[in-house]
DOTI-214052 format. One line per 8 residues: number of its first residue (from 1); their letters; for each residue y, x, z of N, C-alpha, C. Coordinates in nm, 2 decimals. Layout:
BEGIN
NUM = a = Y/X/Z/Y/X/Z/Y/X/Z; ...
***
This chain:
BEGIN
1 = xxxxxxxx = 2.26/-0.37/0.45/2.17/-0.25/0.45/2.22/-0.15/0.55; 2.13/-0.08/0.59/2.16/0.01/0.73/2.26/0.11/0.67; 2.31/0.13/0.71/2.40/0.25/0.66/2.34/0.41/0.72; 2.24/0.41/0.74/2.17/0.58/0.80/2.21/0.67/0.67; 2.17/0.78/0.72/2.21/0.86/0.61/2.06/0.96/0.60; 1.98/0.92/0.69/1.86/0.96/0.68/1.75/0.91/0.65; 1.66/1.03/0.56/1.53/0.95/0.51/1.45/0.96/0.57; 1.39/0.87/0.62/1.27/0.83/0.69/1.15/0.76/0.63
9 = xxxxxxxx = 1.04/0.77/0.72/0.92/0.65/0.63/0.86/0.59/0.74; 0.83/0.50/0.79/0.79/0.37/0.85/0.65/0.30/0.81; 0.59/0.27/0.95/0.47/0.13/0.88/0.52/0.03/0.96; 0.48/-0.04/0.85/0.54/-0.21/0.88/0.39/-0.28/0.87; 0.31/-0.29/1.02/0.17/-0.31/1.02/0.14/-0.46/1.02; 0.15/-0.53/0.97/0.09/-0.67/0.98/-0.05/-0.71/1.04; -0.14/-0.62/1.08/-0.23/-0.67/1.21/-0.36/-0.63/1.11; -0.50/-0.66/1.20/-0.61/-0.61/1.16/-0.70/-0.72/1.14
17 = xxxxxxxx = -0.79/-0.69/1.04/-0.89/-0.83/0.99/-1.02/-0.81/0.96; -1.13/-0.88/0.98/-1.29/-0.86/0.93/-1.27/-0.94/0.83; -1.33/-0.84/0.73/-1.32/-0.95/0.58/-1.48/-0.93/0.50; -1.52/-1.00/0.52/-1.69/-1.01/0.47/-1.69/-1.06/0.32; -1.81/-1.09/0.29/-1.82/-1.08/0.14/-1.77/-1.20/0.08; -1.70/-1.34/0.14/-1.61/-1.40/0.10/-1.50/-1.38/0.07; -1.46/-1.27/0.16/-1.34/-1.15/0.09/-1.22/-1.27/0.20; -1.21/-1.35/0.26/-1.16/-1.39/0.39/-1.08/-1.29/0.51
25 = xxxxxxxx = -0.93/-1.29/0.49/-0.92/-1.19/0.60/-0.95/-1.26/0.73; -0.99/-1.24/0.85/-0.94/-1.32/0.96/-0.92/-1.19/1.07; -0.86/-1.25/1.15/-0.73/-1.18/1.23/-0.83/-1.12/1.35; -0.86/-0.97/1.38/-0.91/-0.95/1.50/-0.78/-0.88/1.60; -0.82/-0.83/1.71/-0.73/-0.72/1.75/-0.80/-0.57/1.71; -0.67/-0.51/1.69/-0.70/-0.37/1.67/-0.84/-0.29/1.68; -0.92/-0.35/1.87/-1.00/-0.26/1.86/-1.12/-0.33/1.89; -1.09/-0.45/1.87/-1.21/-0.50/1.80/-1.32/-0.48/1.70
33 = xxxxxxxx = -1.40/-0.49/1.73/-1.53/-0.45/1.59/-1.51/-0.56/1.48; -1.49/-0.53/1.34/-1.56/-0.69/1.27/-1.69/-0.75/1.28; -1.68/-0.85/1.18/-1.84/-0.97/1.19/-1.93/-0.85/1.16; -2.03/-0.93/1.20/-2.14/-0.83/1.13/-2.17/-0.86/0.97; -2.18/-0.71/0.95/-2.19/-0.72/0.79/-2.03/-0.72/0.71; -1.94/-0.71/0.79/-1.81/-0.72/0.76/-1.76/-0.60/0.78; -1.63/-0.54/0.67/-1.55/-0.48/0.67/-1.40/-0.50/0.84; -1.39/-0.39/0.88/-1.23/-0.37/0.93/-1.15/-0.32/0.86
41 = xxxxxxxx = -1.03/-0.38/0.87/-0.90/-0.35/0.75/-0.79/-0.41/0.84; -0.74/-0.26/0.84/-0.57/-0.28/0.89/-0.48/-0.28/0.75; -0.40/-0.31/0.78/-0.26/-0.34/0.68/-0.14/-0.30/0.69; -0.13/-0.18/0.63/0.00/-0.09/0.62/0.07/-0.10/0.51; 0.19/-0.21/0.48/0.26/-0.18/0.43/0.42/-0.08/0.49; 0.43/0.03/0.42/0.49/0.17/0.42/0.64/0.12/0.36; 0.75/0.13/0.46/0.88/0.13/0.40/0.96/0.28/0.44; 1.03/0.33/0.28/1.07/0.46/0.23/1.19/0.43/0.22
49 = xxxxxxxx = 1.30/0.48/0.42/1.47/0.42/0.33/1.51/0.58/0.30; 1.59/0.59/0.23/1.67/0.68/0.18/1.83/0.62/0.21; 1.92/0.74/0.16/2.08/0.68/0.17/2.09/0.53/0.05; 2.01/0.62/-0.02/2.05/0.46/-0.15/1.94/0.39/-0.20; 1.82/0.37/-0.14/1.70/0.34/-0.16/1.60/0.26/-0.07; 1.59/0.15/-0.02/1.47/0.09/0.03/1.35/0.07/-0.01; 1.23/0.15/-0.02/1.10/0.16/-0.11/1.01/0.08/-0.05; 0.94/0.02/-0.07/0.81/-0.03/-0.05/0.72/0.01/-0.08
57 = xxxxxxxx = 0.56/0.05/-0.04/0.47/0.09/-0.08/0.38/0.01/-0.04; 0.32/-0.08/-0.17/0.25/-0.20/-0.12/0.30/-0.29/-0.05; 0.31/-0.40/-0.01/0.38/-0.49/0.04/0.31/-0.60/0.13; 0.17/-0.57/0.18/0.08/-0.66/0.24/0.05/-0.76/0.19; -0.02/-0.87/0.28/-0.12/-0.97/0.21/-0.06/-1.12/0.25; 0.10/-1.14/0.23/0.14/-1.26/0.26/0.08/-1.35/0.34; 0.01/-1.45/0.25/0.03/-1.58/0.31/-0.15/-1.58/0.29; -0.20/-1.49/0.24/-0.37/-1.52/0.19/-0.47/-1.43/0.32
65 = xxxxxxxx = -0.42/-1.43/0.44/-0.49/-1.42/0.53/-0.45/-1.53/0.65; -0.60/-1.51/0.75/-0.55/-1.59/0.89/-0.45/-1.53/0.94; -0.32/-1.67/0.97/-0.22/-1.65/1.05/-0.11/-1.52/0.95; -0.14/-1.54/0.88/-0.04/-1.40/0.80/0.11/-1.48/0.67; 0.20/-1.45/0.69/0.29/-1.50/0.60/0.40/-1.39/0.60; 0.56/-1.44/0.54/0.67/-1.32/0.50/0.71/-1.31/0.66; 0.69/-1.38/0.74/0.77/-1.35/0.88/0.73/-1.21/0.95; 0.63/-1.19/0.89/0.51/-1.03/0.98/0.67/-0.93/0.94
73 = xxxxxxxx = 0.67/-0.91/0.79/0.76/-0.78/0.74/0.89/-0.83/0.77; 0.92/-0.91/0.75/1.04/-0.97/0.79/1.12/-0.91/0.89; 1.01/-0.92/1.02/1.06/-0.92/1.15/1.01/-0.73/1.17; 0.93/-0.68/1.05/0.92/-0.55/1.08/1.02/-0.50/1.00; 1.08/-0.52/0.90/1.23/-0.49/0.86/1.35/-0.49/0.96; 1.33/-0.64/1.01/1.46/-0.64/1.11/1.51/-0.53/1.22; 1.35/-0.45/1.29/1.36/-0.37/1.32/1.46/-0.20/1.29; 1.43/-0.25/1.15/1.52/-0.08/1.10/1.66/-0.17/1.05
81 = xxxxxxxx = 1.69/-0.26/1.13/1.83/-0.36/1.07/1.83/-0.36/0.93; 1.75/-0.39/0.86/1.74/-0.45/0.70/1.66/-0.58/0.71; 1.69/-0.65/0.59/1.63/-0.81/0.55/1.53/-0.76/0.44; 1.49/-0.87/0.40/1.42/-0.91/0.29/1.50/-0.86/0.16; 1.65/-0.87/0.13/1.74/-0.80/0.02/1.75/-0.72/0.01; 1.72/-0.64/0.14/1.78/-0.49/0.13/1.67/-0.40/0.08; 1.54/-0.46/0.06/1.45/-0.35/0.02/1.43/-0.35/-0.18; 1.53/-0.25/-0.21/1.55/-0.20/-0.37/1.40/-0.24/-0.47
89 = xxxxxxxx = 1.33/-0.14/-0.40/1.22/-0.10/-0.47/1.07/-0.17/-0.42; 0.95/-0.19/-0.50/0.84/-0.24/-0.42/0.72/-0.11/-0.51; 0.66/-0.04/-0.50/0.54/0.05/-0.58/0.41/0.01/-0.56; 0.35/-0.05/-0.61/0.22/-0.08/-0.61/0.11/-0.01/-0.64; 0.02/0.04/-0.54/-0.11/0.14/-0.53/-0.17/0.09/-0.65; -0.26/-0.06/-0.63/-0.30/-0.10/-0.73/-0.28/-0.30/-0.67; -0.37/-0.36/-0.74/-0.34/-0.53/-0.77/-0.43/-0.60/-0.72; -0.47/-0.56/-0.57/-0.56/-0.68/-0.49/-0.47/-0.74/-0.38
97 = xxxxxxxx = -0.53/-0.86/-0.37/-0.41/-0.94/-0.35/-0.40/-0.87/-0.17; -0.44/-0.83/-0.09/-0.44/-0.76/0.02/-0.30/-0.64/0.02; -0.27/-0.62/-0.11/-0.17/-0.52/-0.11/-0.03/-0.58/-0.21; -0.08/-0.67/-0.24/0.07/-0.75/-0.30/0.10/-0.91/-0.28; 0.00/-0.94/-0.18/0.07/-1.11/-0.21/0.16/-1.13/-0.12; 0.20/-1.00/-0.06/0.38/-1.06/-0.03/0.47/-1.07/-0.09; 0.43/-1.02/-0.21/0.58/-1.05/-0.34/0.62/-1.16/-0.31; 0.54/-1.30/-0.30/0.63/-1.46/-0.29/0.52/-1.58/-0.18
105 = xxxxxxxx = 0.60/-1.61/-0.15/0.61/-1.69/-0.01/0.59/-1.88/-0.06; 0.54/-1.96/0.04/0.58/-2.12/-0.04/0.64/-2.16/0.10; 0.72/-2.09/0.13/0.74/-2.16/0.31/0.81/-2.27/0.32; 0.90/-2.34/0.17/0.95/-2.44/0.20/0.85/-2.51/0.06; 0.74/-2.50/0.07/0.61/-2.59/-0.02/0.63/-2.57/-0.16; 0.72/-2.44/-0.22/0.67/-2.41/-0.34/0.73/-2.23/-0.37; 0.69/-2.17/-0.48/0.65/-2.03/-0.44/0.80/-1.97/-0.45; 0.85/-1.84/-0.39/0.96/-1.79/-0.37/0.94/-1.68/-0.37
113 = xxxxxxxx = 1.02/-1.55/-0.42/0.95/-1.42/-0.43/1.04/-1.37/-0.29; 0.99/-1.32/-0.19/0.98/-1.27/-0.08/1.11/-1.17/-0.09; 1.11/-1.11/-0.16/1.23/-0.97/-0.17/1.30/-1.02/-0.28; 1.45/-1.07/-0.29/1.46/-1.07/-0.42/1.55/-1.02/-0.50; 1.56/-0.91/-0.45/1.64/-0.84/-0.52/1.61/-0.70/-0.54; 1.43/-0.69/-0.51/1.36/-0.59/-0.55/1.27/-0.57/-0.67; 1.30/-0.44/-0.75/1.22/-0.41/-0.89/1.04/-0.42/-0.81; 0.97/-0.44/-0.91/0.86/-0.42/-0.88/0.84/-0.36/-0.99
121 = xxxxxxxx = 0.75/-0.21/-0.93/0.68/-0.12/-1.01/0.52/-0.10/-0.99; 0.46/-0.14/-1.13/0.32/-0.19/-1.18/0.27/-0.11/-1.24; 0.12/-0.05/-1.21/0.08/0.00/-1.36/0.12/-0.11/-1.49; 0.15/-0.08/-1.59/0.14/-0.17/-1.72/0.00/-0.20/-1.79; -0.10/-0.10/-1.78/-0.22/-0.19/-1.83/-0.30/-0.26/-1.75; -0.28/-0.19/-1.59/-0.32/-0.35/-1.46/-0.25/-0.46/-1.47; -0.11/-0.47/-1.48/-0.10/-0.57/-1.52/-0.12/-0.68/-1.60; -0.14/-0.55/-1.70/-0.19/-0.67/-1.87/-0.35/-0.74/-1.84
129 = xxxxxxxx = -0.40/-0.64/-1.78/-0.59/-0.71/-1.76/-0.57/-0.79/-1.62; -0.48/-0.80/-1.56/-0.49/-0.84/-1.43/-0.42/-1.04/-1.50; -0.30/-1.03/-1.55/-0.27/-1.14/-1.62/-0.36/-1.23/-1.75; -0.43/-1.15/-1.84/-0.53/-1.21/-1.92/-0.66/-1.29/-1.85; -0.63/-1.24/-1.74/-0.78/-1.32/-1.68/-0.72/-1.47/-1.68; -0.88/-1.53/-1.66/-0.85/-1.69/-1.65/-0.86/-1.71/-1.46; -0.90/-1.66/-1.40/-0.85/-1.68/-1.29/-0.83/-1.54/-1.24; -0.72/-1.46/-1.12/-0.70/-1.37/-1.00/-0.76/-1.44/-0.91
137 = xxxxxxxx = -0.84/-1.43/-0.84/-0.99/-1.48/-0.80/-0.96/-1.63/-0.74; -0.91/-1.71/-0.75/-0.91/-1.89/-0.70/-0.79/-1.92/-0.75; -0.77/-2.05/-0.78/-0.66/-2.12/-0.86/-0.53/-2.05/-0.75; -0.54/-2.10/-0.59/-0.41/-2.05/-0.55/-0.36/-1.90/-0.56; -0.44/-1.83/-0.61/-0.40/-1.67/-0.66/-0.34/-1.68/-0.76; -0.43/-1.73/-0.86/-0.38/-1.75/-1.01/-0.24/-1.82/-1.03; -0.22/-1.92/-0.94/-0.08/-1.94/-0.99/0.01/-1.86/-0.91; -0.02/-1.80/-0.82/0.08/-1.67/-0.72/0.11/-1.56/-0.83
145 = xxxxxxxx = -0.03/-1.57/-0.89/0.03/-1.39/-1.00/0.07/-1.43/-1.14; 0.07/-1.55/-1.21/0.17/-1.63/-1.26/0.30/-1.64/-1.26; 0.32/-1.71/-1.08/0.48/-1.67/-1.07/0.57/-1.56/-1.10; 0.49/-1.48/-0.99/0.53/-1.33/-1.01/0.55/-1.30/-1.17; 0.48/-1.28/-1.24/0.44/-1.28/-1.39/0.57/-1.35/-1.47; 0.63/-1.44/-1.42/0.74/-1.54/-1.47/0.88/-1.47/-1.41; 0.86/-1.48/-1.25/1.01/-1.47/-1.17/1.05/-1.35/-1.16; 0.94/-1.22/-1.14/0.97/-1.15/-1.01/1.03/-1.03/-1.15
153 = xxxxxxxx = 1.14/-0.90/-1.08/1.20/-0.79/-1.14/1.10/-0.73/-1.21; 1.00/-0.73/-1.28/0.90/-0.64/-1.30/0.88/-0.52/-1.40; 0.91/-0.42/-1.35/0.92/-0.30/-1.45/0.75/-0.20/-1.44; 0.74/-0.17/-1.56/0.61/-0.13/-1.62/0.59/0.04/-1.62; 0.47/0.10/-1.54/0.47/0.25/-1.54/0.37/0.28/-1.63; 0.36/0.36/-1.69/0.31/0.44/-1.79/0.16/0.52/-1.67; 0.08/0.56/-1.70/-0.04/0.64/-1.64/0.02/0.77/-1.60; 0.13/0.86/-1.63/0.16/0.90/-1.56/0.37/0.86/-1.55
161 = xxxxxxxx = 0.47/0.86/-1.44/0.57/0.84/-1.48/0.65/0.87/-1.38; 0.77/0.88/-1.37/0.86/0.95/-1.30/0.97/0.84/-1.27; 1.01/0.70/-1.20/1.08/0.64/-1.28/1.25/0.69/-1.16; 1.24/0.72/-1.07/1.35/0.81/-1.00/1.33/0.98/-0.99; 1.43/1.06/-0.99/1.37/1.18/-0.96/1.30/1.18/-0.82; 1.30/1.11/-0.69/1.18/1.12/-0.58/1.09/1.06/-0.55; 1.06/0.95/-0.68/0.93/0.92/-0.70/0.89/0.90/-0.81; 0.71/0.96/-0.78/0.67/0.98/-0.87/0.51/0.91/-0.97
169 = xxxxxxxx = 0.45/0.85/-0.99/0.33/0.82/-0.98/0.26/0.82/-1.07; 0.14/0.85/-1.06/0.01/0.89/-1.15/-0.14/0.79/-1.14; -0.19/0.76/-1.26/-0.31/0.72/-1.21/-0.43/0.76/-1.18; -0.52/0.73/-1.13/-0.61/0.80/-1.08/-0.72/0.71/-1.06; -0.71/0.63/-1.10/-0.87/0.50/-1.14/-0.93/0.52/-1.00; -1.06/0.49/-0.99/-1.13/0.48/-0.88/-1.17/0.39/-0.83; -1.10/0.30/-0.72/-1.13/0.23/-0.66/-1.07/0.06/-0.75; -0.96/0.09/-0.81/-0.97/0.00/-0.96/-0.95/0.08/-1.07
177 = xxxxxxxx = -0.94/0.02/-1.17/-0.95/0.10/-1.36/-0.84/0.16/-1.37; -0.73/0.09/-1.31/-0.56/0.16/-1.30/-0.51/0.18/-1.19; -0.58/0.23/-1.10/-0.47/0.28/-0.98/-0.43/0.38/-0.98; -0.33/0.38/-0.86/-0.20/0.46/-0.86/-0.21/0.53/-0.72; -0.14/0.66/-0.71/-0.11/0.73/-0.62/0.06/0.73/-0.65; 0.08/0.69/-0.56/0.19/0.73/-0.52/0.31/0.81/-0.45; 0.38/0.93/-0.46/0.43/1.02/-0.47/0.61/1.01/-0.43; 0.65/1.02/-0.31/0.77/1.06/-0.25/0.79/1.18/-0.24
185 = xxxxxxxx = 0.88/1.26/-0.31/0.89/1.38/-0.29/1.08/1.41/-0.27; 1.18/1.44/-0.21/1.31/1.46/-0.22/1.35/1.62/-0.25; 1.24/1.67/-0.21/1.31/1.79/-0.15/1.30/1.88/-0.02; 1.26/1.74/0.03/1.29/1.80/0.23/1.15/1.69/0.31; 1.13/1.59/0.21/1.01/1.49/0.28/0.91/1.45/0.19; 0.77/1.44/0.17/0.71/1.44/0.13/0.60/1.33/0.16; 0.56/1.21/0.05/0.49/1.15/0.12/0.39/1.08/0.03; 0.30/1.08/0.09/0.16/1.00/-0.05/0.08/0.90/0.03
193 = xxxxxxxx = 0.07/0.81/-0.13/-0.01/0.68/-0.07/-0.07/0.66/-0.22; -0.20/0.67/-0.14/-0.35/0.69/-0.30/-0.42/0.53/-0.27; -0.34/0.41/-0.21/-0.39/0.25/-0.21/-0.53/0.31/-0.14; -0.66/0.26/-0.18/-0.77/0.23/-0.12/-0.86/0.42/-0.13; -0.80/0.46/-0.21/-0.88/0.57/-0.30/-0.91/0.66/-0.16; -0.74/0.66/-0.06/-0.77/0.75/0.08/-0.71/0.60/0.16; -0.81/0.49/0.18/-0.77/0.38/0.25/-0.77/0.43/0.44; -0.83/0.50/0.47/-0.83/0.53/0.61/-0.85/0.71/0.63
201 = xxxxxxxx = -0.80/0.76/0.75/-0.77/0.89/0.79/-0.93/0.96/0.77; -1.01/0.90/0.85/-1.16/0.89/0.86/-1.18/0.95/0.69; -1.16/0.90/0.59/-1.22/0.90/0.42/-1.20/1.04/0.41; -1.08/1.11/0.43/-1.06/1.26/0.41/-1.20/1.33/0.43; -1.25/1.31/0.52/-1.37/1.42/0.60/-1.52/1.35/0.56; -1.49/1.23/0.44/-1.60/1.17/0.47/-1.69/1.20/0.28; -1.76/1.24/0.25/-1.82/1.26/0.11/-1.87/1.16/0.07; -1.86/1.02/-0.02/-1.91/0.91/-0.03/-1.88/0.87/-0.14
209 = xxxxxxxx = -1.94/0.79/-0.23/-1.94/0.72/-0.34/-1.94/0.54/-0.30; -1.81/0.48/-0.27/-1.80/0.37/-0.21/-1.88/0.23/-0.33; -1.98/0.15/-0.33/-2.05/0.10/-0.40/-1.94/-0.01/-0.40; -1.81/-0.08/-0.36/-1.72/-0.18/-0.38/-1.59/-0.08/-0.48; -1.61/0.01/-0.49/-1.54/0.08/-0.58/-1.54/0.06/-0.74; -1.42/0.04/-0.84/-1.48/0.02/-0.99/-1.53/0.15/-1.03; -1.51/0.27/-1.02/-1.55/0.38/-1.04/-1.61/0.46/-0.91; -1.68/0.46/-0.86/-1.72/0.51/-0.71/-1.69/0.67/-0.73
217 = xxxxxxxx = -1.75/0.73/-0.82/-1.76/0.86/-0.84/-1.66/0.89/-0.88; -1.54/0.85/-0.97/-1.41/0.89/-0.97/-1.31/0.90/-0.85; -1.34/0.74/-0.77/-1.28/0.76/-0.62/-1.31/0.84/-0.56; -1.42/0.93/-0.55/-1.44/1.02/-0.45/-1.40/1.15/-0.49; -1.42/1.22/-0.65/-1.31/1.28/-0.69/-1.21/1.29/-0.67; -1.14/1.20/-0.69/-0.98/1.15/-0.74/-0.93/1.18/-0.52; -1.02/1.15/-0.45/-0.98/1.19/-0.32/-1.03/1.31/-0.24; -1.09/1.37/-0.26/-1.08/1.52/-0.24/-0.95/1.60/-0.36
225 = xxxxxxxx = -0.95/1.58/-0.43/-0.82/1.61/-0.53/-0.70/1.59/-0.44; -0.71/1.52/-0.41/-0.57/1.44/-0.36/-0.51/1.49/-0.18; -0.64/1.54/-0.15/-0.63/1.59/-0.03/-0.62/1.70/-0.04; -0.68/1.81/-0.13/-0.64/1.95/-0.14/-0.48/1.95/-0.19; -0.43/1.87/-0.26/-0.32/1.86/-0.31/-0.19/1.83/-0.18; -0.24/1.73/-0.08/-0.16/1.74/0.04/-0.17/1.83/0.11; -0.28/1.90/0.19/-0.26/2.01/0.24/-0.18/2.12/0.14; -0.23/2.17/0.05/-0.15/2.27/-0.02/0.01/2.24/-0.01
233 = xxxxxxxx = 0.05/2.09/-0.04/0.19/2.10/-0.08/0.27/2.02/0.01; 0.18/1.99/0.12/0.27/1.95/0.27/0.32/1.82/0.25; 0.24/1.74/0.21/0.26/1.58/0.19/0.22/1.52/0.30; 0.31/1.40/0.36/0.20/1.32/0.46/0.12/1.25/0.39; 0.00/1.19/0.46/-0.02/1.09/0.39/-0.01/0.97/0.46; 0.01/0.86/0.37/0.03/0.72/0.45/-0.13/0.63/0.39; -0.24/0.58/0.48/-0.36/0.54/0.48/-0.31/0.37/0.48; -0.32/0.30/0.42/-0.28/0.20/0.38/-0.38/0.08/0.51
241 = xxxxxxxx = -0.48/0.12/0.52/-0.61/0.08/0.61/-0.65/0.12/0.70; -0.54/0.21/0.78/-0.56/0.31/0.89/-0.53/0.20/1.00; -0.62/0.18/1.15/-0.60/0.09/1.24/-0.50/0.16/1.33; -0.49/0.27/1.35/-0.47/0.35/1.47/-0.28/0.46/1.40; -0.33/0.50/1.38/-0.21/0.60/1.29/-0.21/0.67/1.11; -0.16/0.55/1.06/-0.19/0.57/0.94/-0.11/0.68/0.85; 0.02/0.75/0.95/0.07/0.84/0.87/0.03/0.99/0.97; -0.01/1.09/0.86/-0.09/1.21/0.92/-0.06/1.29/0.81
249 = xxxxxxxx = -0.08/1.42/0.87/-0.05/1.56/0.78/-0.17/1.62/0.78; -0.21/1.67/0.68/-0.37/1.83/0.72/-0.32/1.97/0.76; -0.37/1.94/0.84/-0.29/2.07/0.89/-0.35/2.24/0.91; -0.50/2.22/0.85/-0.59/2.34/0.88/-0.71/2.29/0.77; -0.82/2.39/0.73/-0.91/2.34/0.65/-1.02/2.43/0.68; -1.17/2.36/0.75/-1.30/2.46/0.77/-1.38/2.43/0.67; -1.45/2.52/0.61/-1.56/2.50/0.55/-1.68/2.39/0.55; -1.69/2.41/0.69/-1.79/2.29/0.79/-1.76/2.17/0.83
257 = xxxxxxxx = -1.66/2.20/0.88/-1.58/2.05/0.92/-1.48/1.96/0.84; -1.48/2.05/0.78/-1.34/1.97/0.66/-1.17/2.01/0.69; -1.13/1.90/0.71/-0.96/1.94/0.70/-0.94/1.87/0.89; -0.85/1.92/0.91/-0.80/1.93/1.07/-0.60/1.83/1.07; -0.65/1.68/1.14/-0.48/1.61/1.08/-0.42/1.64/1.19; -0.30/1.60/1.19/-0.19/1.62/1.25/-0.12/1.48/1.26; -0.09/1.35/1.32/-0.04/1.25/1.36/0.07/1.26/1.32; 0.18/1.20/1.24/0.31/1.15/1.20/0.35/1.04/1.29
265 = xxxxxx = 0.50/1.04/1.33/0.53/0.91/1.40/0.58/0.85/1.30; 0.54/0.72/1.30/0.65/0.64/1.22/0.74/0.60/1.29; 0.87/0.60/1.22/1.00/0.62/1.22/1.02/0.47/1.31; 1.06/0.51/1.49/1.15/0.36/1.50/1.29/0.41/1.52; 1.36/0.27/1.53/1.45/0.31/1.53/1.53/0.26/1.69; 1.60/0.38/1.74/1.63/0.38/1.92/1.67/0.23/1.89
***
């Protein structure tokens, strides 16, 4: 593990994808348009080191997109000189497979949990409705969230819970029945990641009731909430689906135009 003594927060971007209503990622470049009739979705999974902490927020979409597997974070770990072991913790926004099927890997033809010597932190009643189903949408999901379900460190958050004193998370439904915001706070750095609810920088300024949403009108709630709450208390936020710069601050607020951001670097390292 790195030995820094500084907290920092990082994206670890695994690339951008048109995903149409077969729900298919396939691999564009950045600034490319998707298909038509298709969604664009970048992929930010967010690593939180601390002196004694490697966090995850969200963990990307493994092996269930074009050209996508553990080697993407891997080699964006190696970067901040950490492995696959060194990252402690994994926090999950919420349970589509776009934001967790890097928990486990089949790179030598059967399933492996990707981090393994990381807790994974779940809502507890997404997990419970997410495991009762008879399929996580196609057999090779269903046995992925199985494994996990059998192998992986898995510790259960309560709707709202505290499970370190610098993080913190709450639910806030919306875009699923149990999602989560998630909440870095130390003292000195401050950082939030609301999964899909504030999926892109663009959503802040934007008034909409998303019709792919389980609750549309709570997501749009639950995200103006969430953004008066960063501006007021000086949170970044990290946009999980941001193509361009997913970590940003509000840095001003018009009546007319909305809130005014501010670009975060993510953390490299010289």
């Amino acid at each position: 593990m790195t030995n820094s003594k500084t907290t920092y927060a990082s994206v670890l971007y695994e690339g951008t994808f048109s995903v149409g209503l077969d729900k298919k990622f396939v691999r564009i470049d950045r600034d490319d348009p998707p298909a038509k009739g298709a969604l664009k979705l970048s992929l930010n999974p967010f690593l939180i080191h601390t002196p004694d902490r490697n966090y995850l927020f969200d963990c990307g979409i493994g092996e269930f997109g074009e050209d996508t597997g553990p080697e993407t974070i891997r080699r964006n770990l190696e970067q901040h000189g950490l492995t696959e072991f060194d990252v402690t913790d994994i926090f999950l926004s919420h349970l589509h497979y776009d934001h967790i099927g890097g928990l486990a890997h089949r790179e030598d033809g059967y399933w492996e949990l990707t981090f393994p010597e990381a807790k994974i932190w779940v809502s507890k009643k997404g997990w419970e409705k997410v495991t009762a189903m008879d399929k996580y949408y196609d057999g090779e999901k269903t046995e992925f969230i199985s494994f996990i379900d059998a192998k992986a460190d898995l510790h259960f958050l309560s709707e709202e819970d505290q499970p370190y004193p610098d993080m913190t998370v709450k639910k806030i439904g919306g875009h699923t029945e149990f999602h989560q915001v998630l909440l870095f706070d130390d003292g000195e750095q401050k950082y939030m990641q609301a999964g899909d609810v504030i999926g892109t920088k663009g959503s802040i300024n934007r008034k909409y009731a998303a019709k792919y949403d389980f609750e549309p009108k709570v997501s749009q709630q639950m995200r103006e909430e969430l953004a008066r709450k960063a501006f007021d208390e000086g949170f970044t936020i990290m946009s999980y689906h941001e193509d361009r710069n997913p970590l940003y601050k509000l840095t001003g607020y018009d009546e007319k135009t909305g809130y005014s951001t501010e670009n975060v670097d993510s953390y490299e390292p010289a």
